[in-house]
N, C-alpha and C positions, 0 to 999 in steps of 0.2 A: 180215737183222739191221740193215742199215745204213738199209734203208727204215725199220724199226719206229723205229730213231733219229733218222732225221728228222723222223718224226710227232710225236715229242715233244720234238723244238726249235720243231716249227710251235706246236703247242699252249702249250707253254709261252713263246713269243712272243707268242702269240694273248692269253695269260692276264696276261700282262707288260703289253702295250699297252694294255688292259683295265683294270688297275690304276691305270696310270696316267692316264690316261684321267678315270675315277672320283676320285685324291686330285688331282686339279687341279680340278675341279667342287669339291669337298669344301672344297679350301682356298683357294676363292673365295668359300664362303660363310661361312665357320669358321676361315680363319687355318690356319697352320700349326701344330702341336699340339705339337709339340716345341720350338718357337722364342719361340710366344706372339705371332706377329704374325701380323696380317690384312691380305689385300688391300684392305678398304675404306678405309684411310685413306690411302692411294696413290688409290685412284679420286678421293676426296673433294679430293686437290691436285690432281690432274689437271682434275677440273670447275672447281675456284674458279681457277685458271691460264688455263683457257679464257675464263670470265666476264672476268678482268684482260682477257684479251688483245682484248675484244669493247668495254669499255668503250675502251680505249685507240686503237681503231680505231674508235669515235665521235668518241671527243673530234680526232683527227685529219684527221676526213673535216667536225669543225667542226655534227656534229649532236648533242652533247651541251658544255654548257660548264662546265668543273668553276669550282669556286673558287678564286678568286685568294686570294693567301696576303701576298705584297710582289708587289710593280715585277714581275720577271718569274719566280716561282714558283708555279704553281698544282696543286692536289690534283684528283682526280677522286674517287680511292675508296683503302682504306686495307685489307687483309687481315692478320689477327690468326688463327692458329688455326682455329676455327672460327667465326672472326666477322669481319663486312664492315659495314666505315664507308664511304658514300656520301657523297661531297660533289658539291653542284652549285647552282648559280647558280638562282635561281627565274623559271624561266622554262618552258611548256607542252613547247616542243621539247626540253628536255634531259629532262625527265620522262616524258616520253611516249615518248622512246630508251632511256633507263632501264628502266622497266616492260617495253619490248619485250625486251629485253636480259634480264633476269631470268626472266620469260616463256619464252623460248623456250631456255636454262639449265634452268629447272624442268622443261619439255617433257623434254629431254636427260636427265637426271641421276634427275630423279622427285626432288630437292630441292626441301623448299619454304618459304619465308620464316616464321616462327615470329611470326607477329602479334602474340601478345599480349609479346613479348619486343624487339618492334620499331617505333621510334618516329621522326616526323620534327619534326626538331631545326631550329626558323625563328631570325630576329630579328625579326619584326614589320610582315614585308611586307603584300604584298597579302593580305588575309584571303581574298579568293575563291578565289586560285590555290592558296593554302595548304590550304583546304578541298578544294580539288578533288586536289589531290595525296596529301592524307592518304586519302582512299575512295579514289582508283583503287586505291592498296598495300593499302587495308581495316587501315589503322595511326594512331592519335593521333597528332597536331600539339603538341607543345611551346614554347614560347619557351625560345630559349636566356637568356633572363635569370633562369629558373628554376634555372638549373646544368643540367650534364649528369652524369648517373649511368654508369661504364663499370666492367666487371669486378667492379660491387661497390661502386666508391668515388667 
Protein backbone atom coordinates (compact mmCIF):
# COMPACT_ATOMS: atom_id res chain seq x y z
CA UNK A 1 0.00 0.00 0.00
CA UNK A 2 2.53 2.44 1.01
CA UNK A 3 4.52 1.69 -2.40
CA UNK A 4 1.15 2.32 -4.52
CA UNK A 5 1.37 5.81 -2.41
CA UNK A 6 4.42 6.69 -3.39
CA UNK A 7 3.89 6.17 -7.08
CA UNK A 8 1.34 8.77 -6.76
CA UNK A 9 3.35 11.32 -4.90
CA UNK A 10 6.05 10.58 -7.82
CA UNK A 11 3.46 11.00 -10.48
CA UNK A 12 1.79 13.62 -9.20
CA UNK A 13 5.19 15.56 -8.68
CA UNK A 14 6.17 14.48 -12.00
CA UNK A 15 2.64 16.20 -13.14
CA UNK A 16 3.29 19.30 -10.68
CA UNK A 17 6.72 20.00 -12.25
CA UNK A 18 5.26 19.68 -15.66
CA UNK A 19 2.70 22.24 -15.05
CA UNK A 20 4.89 24.35 -14.01
CA UNK A 21 7.22 24.05 -16.25
CA UNK A 22 4.56 24.82 -19.11
CA UNK A 23 2.73 28.15 -17.26
CA UNK A 24 6.16 29.66 -16.98
CA UNK A 25 6.82 29.17 -20.95
CA UNK A 26 3.08 30.37 -21.19
CA UNK A 27 3.65 33.26 -19.19
CA UNK A 28 6.57 34.51 -20.97
CA UNK A 29 4.94 34.68 -23.77
CA UNK A 30 1.26 35.81 -22.68
CA UNK A 31 1.57 37.46 -19.24
CA UNK A 32 0.21 36.28 -16.44
CA UNK A 33 -3.66 35.88 -16.90
CA UNK A 34 -4.88 36.63 -13.75
CA UNK A 35 -2.72 39.75 -12.99
CA UNK A 36 -2.90 41.16 -16.70
CA UNK A 37 0.97 41.64 -16.86
CA UNK A 38 3.54 40.49 -19.13
CA UNK A 39 7.03 39.53 -19.04
CA UNK A 40 7.91 41.67 -22.03
CA UNK A 41 7.95 44.91 -20.83
CA UNK A 42 10.38 43.95 -17.99
CA UNK A 43 12.54 42.37 -21.00
CA UNK A 44 12.04 45.67 -23.05
CA UNK A 45 13.83 47.74 -19.61
CA UNK A 46 16.16 45.43 -19.28
CA UNK A 47 17.54 45.81 -23.08
CA UNK A 48 17.02 49.72 -23.18
CA UNK A 49 19.22 49.71 -19.42
CA UNK A 50 21.58 47.61 -21.28
CA UNK A 51 21.76 50.05 -24.49
CA UNK A 52 22.16 53.14 -21.48
CA UNK A 53 24.67 51.27 -19.96
CA UNK A 54 26.80 50.55 -23.52
CA UNK A 55 26.27 54.28 -24.52
CA UNK A 56 27.62 55.40 -21.13
CA UNK A 57 30.68 53.18 -21.44
CA UNK A 58 31.53 55.03 -24.75
CA UNK A 59 30.99 58.13 -23.87
CA UNK A 60 33.56 57.28 -21.01
CA UNK A 61 36.23 55.33 -22.73
CA UNK A 62 35.80 58.96 -24.85
CA UNK A 63 34.70 56.95 -28.32
CA UNK A 64 31.47 58.63 -28.55
CA UNK A 65 30.91 62.48 -27.72
CA UNK A 66 27.50 63.41 -26.59
CA UNK A 67 26.48 67.10 -26.49
CA UNK A 68 27.34 69.73 -24.48
CA UNK A 69 24.47 71.33 -23.06
CA UNK A 70 26.51 74.46 -20.70
CA UNK A 71 30.09 74.77 -19.20
CA UNK A 72 30.12 71.26 -17.87
CA UNK A 73 26.79 69.43 -18.64
CA UNK A 74 26.47 67.19 -21.37
CA UNK A 75 23.54 64.63 -22.80
CA UNK A 76 24.41 61.46 -24.69
CA UNK A 77 20.96 60.09 -24.97
CA UNK A 78 17.60 60.47 -23.26
CA UNK A 79 15.05 57.32 -22.51
CA UNK A 80 11.32 58.03 -22.38
CA UNK A 81 9.20 54.83 -22.31
CA UNK A 82 9.58 53.38 -25.27
CA UNK A 83 11.42 56.05 -27.06
CA UNK A 84 15.29 56.90 -27.16
CA UNK A 85 16.50 60.47 -27.89
CA UNK A 86 20.30 60.28 -29.08
CA UNK A 87 22.42 63.16 -28.76
CA UNK A 88 25.83 63.64 -30.05
CA UNK A 89 28.28 65.85 -31.50
CA UNK A 90 28.69 65.45 -35.44
CA UNK A 91 31.47 63.72 -35.81
CA UNK A 92 32.19 60.07 -37.86
CA UNK A 93 33.60 58.34 -34.51
CA UNK A 94 30.59 59.06 -32.23
CA UNK A 95 28.37 57.73 -35.08
CA UNK A 96 29.88 55.06 -36.17
CA UNK A 97 29.95 53.80 -32.01
CA UNK A 98 26.45 54.63 -32.09
CA UNK A 99 25.35 52.58 -34.93
CA UNK A 100 27.81 49.85 -33.45
CA UNK A 101 25.90 50.16 -30.35
CA UNK A 102 22.39 49.81 -31.61
CA UNK A 103 23.56 47.15 -33.95
CA UNK A 104 24.68 44.91 -31.78
CA UNK A 105 21.40 45.88 -29.03
CA UNK A 106 19.26 44.88 -32.10
CA UNK A 107 21.53 41.50 -32.64
CA UNK A 108 20.63 40.93 -28.67
CA UNK A 109 17.10 41.85 -28.14
CA UNK A 110 15.79 41.20 -32.07
CA UNK A 111 14.64 45.32 -31.47
CA UNK A 112 14.69 47.16 -34.31
CA UNK A 113 14.80 51.02 -34.99
CA UNK A 114 11.36 51.89 -36.62
CA UNK A 115 12.74 54.13 -39.54
CA UNK A 116 10.04 55.73 -40.84
CA UNK A 117 9.21 56.98 -37.02
CA UNK A 118 12.97 58.02 -36.69
CA UNK A 119 14.73 61.11 -37.75
CA UNK A 120 18.23 62.92 -37.39
CA UNK A 121 17.62 66.23 -35.89
CA UNK A 122 21.15 68.71 -37.44
CA UNK A 123 21.85 72.49 -37.20
CA UNK A 124 23.30 72.89 -40.31
CA UNK A 125 26.64 71.29 -40.26
CA UNK A 126 28.66 69.57 -42.51
CA UNK A 127 26.12 68.46 -45.23
CA UNK A 128 28.40 65.32 -46.15
CA UNK A 129 28.64 64.02 -42.80
CA UNK A 130 25.09 64.69 -42.15
CA UNK A 131 24.14 62.64 -45.42
CA UNK A 132 26.39 60.01 -44.45
CA UNK A 133 24.91 59.55 -41.05
CA UNK A 134 21.37 59.87 -42.15
CA UNK A 135 21.87 56.33 -44.69
CA UNK A 136 24.06 54.58 -42.46
CA UNK A 137 20.58 54.62 -39.71
CA UNK A 138 18.50 54.38 -43.41
CA UNK A 139 16.65 57.67 -41.40
CA UNK A 140 15.97 61.59 -42.94
CA UNK A 141 18.03 64.41 -41.81
CA UNK A 142 16.15 67.51 -40.53
CA UNK A 143 17.29 70.95 -39.46
CA UNK A 144 16.47 71.74 -36.35
CA UNK A 145 15.41 75.05 -37.47
CA UNK A 146 12.33 73.32 -38.66
CA UNK A 147 11.18 72.57 -35.02
CA UNK A 148 11.30 69.36 -33.58
CA UNK A 149 7.93 67.30 -33.36
CA UNK A 150 8.09 64.71 -30.03
CA UNK A 151 4.90 62.71 -28.67
CA UNK A 152 2.93 64.57 -30.90
CA UNK A 153 3.69 68.20 -30.23
Amino acid sequence: MRELQRRKCKILEHEEASWRLKSKEIWLKEGDRNSRTSLSPILFILGMNTLSLHINKAVSENRCHPLRICRNIFISHNLFVDDILIFGMLCRLTWSCLYEILKKIQRTTRLQINESKSSLLHNDGNRELIKWISSLFGIEAWSIDHGMKYLGF
